[in-house]
N, C-alpha and C positions, 0 to 999 in steps of 0.2 A: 529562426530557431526551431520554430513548428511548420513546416513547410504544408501539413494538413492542413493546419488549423486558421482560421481569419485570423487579420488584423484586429487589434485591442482585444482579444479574447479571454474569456473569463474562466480560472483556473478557481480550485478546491485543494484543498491541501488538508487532508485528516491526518494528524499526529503531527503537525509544526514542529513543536519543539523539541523533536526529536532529533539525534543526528542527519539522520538522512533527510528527515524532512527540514530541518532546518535549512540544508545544505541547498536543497530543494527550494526554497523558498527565497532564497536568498539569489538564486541564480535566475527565477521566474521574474523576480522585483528590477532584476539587473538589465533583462532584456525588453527591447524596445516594442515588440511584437504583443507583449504585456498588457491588458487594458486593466484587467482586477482581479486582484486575487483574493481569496477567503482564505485565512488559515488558520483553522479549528483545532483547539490544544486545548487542555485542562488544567495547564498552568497559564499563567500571565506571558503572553508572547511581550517581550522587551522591545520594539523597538518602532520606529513609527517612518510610514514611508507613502506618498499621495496615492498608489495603488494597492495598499493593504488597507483589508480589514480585520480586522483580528478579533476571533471570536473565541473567550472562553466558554467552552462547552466537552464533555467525553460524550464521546462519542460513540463509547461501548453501550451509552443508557438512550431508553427513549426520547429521554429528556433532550440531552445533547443533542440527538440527530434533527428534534424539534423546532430546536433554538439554528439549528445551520437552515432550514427548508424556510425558515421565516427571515434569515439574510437574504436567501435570495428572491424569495418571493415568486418564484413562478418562472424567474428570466433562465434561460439558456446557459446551461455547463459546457465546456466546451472541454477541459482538463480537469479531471476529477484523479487525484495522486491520493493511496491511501498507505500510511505509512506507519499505523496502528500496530500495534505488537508485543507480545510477548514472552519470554521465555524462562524468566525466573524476576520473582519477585519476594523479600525475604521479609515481608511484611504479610505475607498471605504463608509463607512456609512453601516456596514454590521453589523446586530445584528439579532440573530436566534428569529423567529418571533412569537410570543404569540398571535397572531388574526388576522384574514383575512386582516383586512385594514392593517395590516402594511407589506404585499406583498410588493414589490417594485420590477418591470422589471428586472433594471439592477442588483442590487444583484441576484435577481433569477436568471440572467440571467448568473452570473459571478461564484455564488456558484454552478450550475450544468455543467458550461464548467469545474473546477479544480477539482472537487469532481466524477463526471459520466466519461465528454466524455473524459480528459485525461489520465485518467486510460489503457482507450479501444483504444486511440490514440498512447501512448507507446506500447500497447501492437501489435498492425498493423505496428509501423514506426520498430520493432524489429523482426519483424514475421520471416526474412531468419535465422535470427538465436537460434529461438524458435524452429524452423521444423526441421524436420530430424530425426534421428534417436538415438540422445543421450538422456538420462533422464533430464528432466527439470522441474523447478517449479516457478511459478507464485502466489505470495504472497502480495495480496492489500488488505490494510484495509480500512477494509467497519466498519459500527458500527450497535448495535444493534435496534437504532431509525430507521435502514431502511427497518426494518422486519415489514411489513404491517401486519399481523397477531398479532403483539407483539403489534400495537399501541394502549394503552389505554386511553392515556392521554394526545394526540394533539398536540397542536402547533408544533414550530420550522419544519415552512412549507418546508423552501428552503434546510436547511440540512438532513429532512427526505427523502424529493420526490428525491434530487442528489443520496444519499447513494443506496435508493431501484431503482436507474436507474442505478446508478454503479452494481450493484448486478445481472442485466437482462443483463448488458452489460457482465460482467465475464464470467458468465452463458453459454450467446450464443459462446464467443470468444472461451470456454470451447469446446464446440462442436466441432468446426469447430477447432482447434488446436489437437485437439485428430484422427480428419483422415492425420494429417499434422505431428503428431510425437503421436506415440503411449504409448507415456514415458512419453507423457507431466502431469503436475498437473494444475488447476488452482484455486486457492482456495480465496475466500473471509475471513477476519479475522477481528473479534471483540475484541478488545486490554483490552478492560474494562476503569473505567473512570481512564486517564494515567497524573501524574502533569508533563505537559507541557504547554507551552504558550496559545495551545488550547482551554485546559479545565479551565487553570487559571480562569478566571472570574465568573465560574461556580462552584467552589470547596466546596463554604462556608457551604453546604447541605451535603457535600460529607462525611458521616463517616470514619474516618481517615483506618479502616480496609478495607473500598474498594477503596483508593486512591493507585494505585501502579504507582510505580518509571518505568521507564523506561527501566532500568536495569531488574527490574523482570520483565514487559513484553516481551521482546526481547525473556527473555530465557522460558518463557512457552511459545510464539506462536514457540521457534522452535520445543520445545514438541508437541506441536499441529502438527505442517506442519510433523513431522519425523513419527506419524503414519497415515499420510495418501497415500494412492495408486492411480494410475493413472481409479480406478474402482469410485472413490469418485470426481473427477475431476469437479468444477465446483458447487461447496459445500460451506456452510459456516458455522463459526466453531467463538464460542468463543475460550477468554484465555485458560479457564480452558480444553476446549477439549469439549464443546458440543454443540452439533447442533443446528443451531438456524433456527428456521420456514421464507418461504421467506413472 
Protein backbone atom coordinates (compact mmCIF):
# COMPACT_ATOMS: atom_id res chain seq x y z
CA UNK A 1 0.00 0.00 0.00
CA UNK A 2 3.03 2.27 1.26
CA UNK A 3 5.77 0.96 -0.80
CA UNK A 4 8.11 3.79 1.30
CA UNK A 5 7.15 2.92 4.33
CA UNK A 6 8.01 -0.45 6.59
CA UNK A 7 5.94 -3.18 7.62
CA UNK A 8 3.43 -2.58 10.55
CA UNK A 9 3.90 1.12 10.49
CA UNK A 10 2.63 3.56 12.64
CA UNK A 11 0.27 6.10 11.06
CA UNK A 12 -1.51 9.65 12.73
CA UNK A 13 -4.56 10.78 11.56
CA UNK A 14 -5.56 14.55 12.78
CA UNK A 15 -9.22 15.21 11.93
CA UNK A 16 -10.72 11.46 11.93
CA UNK A 17 -13.86 12.19 11.95
CA UNK A 18 -13.81 14.03 9.24
CA UNK A 19 -14.96 12.99 5.72
CA UNK A 20 -11.80 12.61 4.36
CA UNK A 21 -10.28 11.57 7.21
CA UNK A 22 -12.55 9.23 8.16
CA UNK A 23 -12.33 7.72 4.56
CA UNK A 24 -8.72 7.68 5.41
CA UNK A 25 -8.84 5.95 8.39
CA UNK A 26 -10.88 3.49 7.53
CA UNK A 27 -8.76 2.49 4.47
CA UNK A 28 -5.43 2.53 6.78
CA UNK A 29 -7.26 -0.06 9.34
CA UNK A 30 -8.17 -2.05 6.10
CA UNK A 31 -4.63 -2.63 4.95
CA UNK A 32 -2.34 -5.23 6.02
CA UNK A 33 0.81 -3.19 5.84
CA UNK A 34 -1.00 -1.30 8.99
CA UNK A 35 0.80 -1.96 12.43
CA UNK A 36 -1.15 1.30 14.35
CA UNK A 37 -2.83 3.94 13.88
CA UNK A 38 -3.68 7.05 16.20
CA UNK A 39 -6.64 8.92 15.11
CA UNK A 40 -7.04 12.21 16.83
CA UNK A 41 -10.75 13.87 16.65
CA UNK A 42 -12.66 16.01 19.16
CA UNK A 43 -15.58 14.03 18.80
CA UNK A 44 -15.97 10.35 19.96
CA UNK A 45 -14.47 8.30 17.05
CA UNK A 46 -17.32 5.36 16.95
CA UNK A 47 -15.93 2.40 16.31
CA UNK A 48 -13.25 -0.06 17.63
CA UNK A 49 -10.74 -2.02 15.67
CA UNK A 50 -7.16 -4.13 17.28
CA UNK A 51 -4.97 -1.28 15.35
CA UNK A 52 -6.70 1.85 16.39
CA UNK A 53 -6.30 4.10 18.89
CA UNK A 54 -8.64 6.59 19.22
CA UNK A 55 -7.84 9.71 20.71
CA UNK A 56 -10.32 12.50 21.73
CA UNK A 57 -8.29 15.46 21.64
CA UNK A 58 -8.44 19.14 19.13
CA UNK A 59 -5.88 19.59 17.95
CA UNK A 60 -6.22 23.18 16.99
CA UNK A 61 -5.29 23.70 21.17
CA UNK A 62 -2.14 23.00 22.93
CA UNK A 63 -3.87 20.81 24.95
CA UNK A 64 -4.77 18.38 22.21
CA UNK A 65 -1.63 18.32 20.46
CA UNK A 66 -0.40 17.44 24.27
CA UNK A 67 -2.62 14.69 24.89
CA UNK A 68 -1.47 13.11 20.97
CA UNK A 69 2.71 13.49 21.90
CA UNK A 70 1.98 11.39 25.25
CA UNK A 71 0.15 8.45 22.85
CA UNK A 72 2.96 8.14 21.40
CA UNK A 73 5.42 8.58 23.69
CA UNK A 74 8.57 9.11 21.93
CA UNK A 75 8.19 6.02 19.24
CA UNK A 76 8.42 6.80 15.51
CA UNK A 77 5.62 8.41 12.96
CA UNK A 78 5.93 7.07 10.11
CA UNK A 79 2.37 8.66 8.44
CA UNK A 80 1.41 11.61 9.94
CA UNK A 81 -2.26 12.58 7.61
CA UNK A 82 -3.54 15.91 8.72
CA UNK A 83 -7.02 16.47 7.84
CA UNK A 84 -7.87 19.54 10.13
CA UNK A 85 -10.02 22.28 8.47
CA UNK A 86 -11.93 24.83 7.99
CA UNK A 87 -14.08 27.01 5.98
CA UNK A 88 -17.13 28.03 7.47
CA UNK A 89 -18.40 27.42 10.67
CA UNK A 90 -22.14 29.01 11.65
CA UNK A 91 -21.44 28.89 15.29
CA UNK A 92 -18.52 31.36 15.23
CA UNK A 93 -20.47 33.50 12.27
CA UNK A 94 -17.88 32.05 9.64
CA UNK A 95 -18.84 32.27 5.98
CA UNK A 96 -16.07 32.43 3.19
CA UNK A 97 -16.09 36.03 2.16
CA UNK A 98 -17.19 37.54 -1.24
CA UNK A 99 -15.84 41.43 -0.52
CA UNK A 100 -13.52 43.25 1.47
CA UNK A 101 -16.21 44.58 4.00
CA UNK A 102 -17.16 41.40 5.15
CA UNK A 103 -13.39 40.65 6.61
CA UNK A 104 -14.17 40.18 9.97
CA UNK A 105 -10.98 39.84 12.80
CA UNK A 106 -12.03 37.28 14.58
CA UNK A 107 -13.03 34.60 11.81
CA UNK A 108 -9.68 35.68 10.15
CA UNK A 109 -8.34 35.41 12.99
CA UNK A 110 -9.76 31.72 13.88
CA UNK A 111 -9.85 30.37 10.05
CA UNK A 112 -5.85 31.05 9.90
CA UNK A 113 -5.03 29.68 13.47
CA UNK A 114 -7.04 25.77 12.22
CA UNK A 115 -6.21 26.10 8.61
CA UNK A 116 -2.13 27.58 8.65
CA UNK A 117 -0.55 27.59 12.16
CA UNK A 118 -2.10 24.13 13.44
CA UNK A 119 -0.86 22.23 10.77
CA UNK A 120 2.82 23.70 11.39
CA UNK A 121 1.94 23.47 15.31
CA UNK A 122 1.40 19.48 15.05
CA UNK A 123 3.98 19.32 12.99
CA UNK A 124 6.82 21.02 15.78
CA UNK A 125 4.67 19.42 18.91
CA UNK A 126 5.56 15.67 16.92
CA UNK A 127 8.91 16.68 15.60
CA UNK A 128 11.17 13.94 18.16
CA UNK A 129 9.37 11.61 16.41
CA UNK A 130 9.40 12.83 12.79
CA UNK A 131 13.50 12.93 13.04
CA UNK A 132 15.60 10.39 12.85
CA UNK A 133 16.26 8.24 10.61
CA UNK A 134 13.24 5.96 9.47
CA UNK A 135 11.11 6.98 6.37
CA UNK A 136 8.35 9.35 7.09
CA UNK A 137 5.58 11.29 5.54
CA UNK A 138 3.74 14.24 6.26
CA UNK A 139 0.37 14.59 4.35
CA UNK A 140 -1.96 18.00 4.96
CA UNK A 141 -4.52 19.13 2.90
CA UNK A 142 -4.08 22.29 1.65
CA UNK A 143 -6.63 23.33 -1.45
CA UNK A 144 -6.20 24.62 -4.70
CA UNK A 145 -7.78 28.45 -3.75
CA UNK A 146 -4.27 28.81 -2.02
CA UNK A 147 -2.33 28.87 -5.09
CA UNK A 148 -1.72 32.60 -5.49
CA UNK A 149 -0.80 32.21 -8.97
CA UNK A 150 -4.16 30.10 -9.65
CA UNK A 151 -6.30 33.02 -8.24
CA UNK A 152 -8.52 34.42 -10.85
CA UNK A 153 -11.45 34.99 -9.50
CA UNK A 154 -11.19 36.54 -5.68
CA UNK A 155 -12.91 36.46 -2.89
CA UNK A 156 -13.09 33.83 -0.04
CA UNK A 157 -10.32 36.10 1.55
CA UNK A 158 -9.94 34.13 5.02
CA UNK A 159 -9.73 30.48 3.37
CA UNK A 160 -7.48 31.54 0.63
CA UNK A 161 -4.80 33.77 2.60
CA UNK A 162 -4.89 30.49 5.60
CA UNK A 163 -4.41 27.69 2.75
CA UNK A 164 -1.45 29.81 0.95
CA UNK A 165 0.00 30.35 4.71
CA UNK A 166 -0.28 26.81 5.41
CA UNK A 167 1.60 25.97 2.18
CA UNK A 168 4.66 28.49 3.26
CA UNK A 169 4.45 26.86 6.56
CA UNK A 170 4.85 23.14 5.02
CA UNK A 171 7.21 24.30 2.69
CA UNK A 172 9.75 25.89 5.34
CA UNK A 173 8.87 22.80 8.05
CA UNK A 174 9.95 20.96 4.72
CA UNK A 175 13.33 22.12 4.96
CA UNK A 176 14.14 22.07 8.12
CA UNK A 177 12.72 18.28 8.54
CA UNK A 178 14.77 17.09 5.77
CA UNK A 179 18.39 18.06 7.68
CA UNK A 180 16.42 16.26 10.66
CA UNK A 181 15.51 12.90 8.84
CA UNK A 182 16.73 12.55 5.41
CA UNK A 183 13.61 10.01 4.56
CA UNK A 184 11.32 12.45 5.48
CA UNK A 185 8.26 13.72 2.91
CA UNK A 186 6.32 16.69 3.37
CA UNK A 187 3.78 17.15 1.07
CA UNK A 188 0.79 19.63 0.58
CA UNK A 189 -2.54 17.88 -0.89
CA UNK A 190 -5.40 19.30 -2.93
CA UNK A 191 -8.31 16.56 -2.41
CA UNK A 192 -10.57 18.23 -5.18
CA UNK A 193 -14.15 19.49 -4.33
CA UNK A 194 -14.82 16.33 -1.68
CA UNK A 195 -19.04 16.01 -0.35
CA UNK A 196 -18.23 16.52 3.06
CA UNK A 197 -19.86 18.84 5.54
CA UNK A 198 -17.20 21.38 4.28
CA UNK A 199 -18.06 21.72 0.89
CA UNK A 200 -21.85 20.97 1.62
CA UNK A 201 -23.11 24.33 1.17
CA UNK A 202 -21.11 24.96 -1.81
CA UNK A 203 -22.14 21.94 -4.00
CA UNK A 204 -25.03 23.19 -5.75
CA UNK A 205 -22.52 24.54 -8.73
CA UNK A 206 -20.58 21.51 -8.37
CA UNK A 207 -21.15 19.22 -11.58
CA UNK A 208 -21.88 15.82 -10.17
CA UNK A 209 -18.46 14.43 -12.34
CA UNK A 210 -16.30 16.66 -10.12
CA UNK A 211 -17.94 16.02 -6.76
CA UNK A 212 -15.85 12.97 -5.23
CA UNK A 213 -16.71 10.73 -2.28
CA UNK A 214 -14.30 10.51 0.16
CA UNK A 215 -13.64 7.18 -0.45
CA UNK A 216 -12.15 7.96 -3.88
CA UNK A 217 -10.11 10.76 -2.45
CA UNK A 218 -8.42 8.78 0.35
CA UNK A 219 -7.39 6.30 -2.25
CA UNK A 220 -5.98 8.70 -5.14
CA UNK A 221 -4.20 10.99 -2.66
CA UNK A 222 -2.49 7.70 -1.51
CA UNK A 223 -1.60 7.24 -5.37
CA UNK A 224 -0.51 10.75 -5.23
CA UNK A 225 1.77 10.61 -1.78
CA UNK A 226 3.26 6.63 -3.13
CA UNK A 227 5.05 8.39 -6.12
CA UNK A 228 6.57 10.79 -4.30
CA UNK A 229 10.33 10.94 -3.03
CA UNK A 230 12.05 12.54 -0.24
CA UNK A 231 13.71 14.78 -3.53
CA UNK A 232 9.98 16.47 -4.02
CA UNK A 233 9.60 17.06 -0.17
CA UNK A 234 7.80 20.05 0.55
CA UNK A 235 5.50 20.11 -2.82
CA UNK A 236 2.14 20.33 -3.65
CA UNK A 237 0.16 18.00 -5.66
CA UNK A 238 -3.52 17.58 -6.61
CA UNK A 239 -5.90 14.42 -6.60
CA UNK A 240 -5.16 13.39 -9.80
CA UNK A 241 -1.21 13.70 -9.31
CA UNK A 242 -0.36 17.20 -10.61
CA UNK A 243 1.57 19.97 -9.51
CA UNK A 244 -0.03 22.86 -8.58
CA UNK A 245 1.83 26.49 -8.74
CA UNK A 246 2.39 28.15 -5.22
Amino acid sequence: MFPYLPEDFTAVIAGANGGIGRAMLHTLLAAPQTGRVIAASRSTIAMQHPKLEALSADITTSTGRDALCNALDGQPVHLLFNAVGVLHDTSKHIQPEKRLEQLDEAAFAHVMHVNAATPALLIGALKPSLQGQHPTIIASLSARVGSITDNGYGGWYSYRASKAAHNMLMKTAAIELSRLNKQSIVLCLHPGTTDTSLSKPFQARVPAEKLFSPEFVSTRLIEVINKRSPEETGSFWDWAGESIEW
